[in-house]
Phi, psi and omega in degrees: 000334193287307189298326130009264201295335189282326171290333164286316183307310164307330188277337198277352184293109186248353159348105173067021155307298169310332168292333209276313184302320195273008176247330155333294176326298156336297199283358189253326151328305186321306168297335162303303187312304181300320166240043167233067153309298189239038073005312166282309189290354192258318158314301190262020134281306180266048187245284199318324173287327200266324194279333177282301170324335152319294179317302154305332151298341161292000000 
């Protein structure tokens, strides 16, 4: 019965769920990252070009 009660008590434990969650997130941003790699780099190339030209009008 004891052993029971000790098994419940594990599952109802949520101690380093949060951790487990924010590093799911990581590798799945990451992964994200890799593959609109040069989709991303080609947008905030042409954020830096529209801002330095900007930049010249003032």
């Amino acid at each position: 019965m004891e052993e029971l009660k000790n098994f419940k008590q594990f599952l109802a434990e949520e101690d380093g769920m949060g951790t487990v969650e924010v590093i799911l997130i990581i590798v799945v941003l990451v992964g994200l990252v890799i593959i609109f790699k040069s989709q991303i780099t080609g947008i905030v190339n042409d954020l830096f070009e529209k801002i330095t030209k900007q930049t010249g009008k003032i």
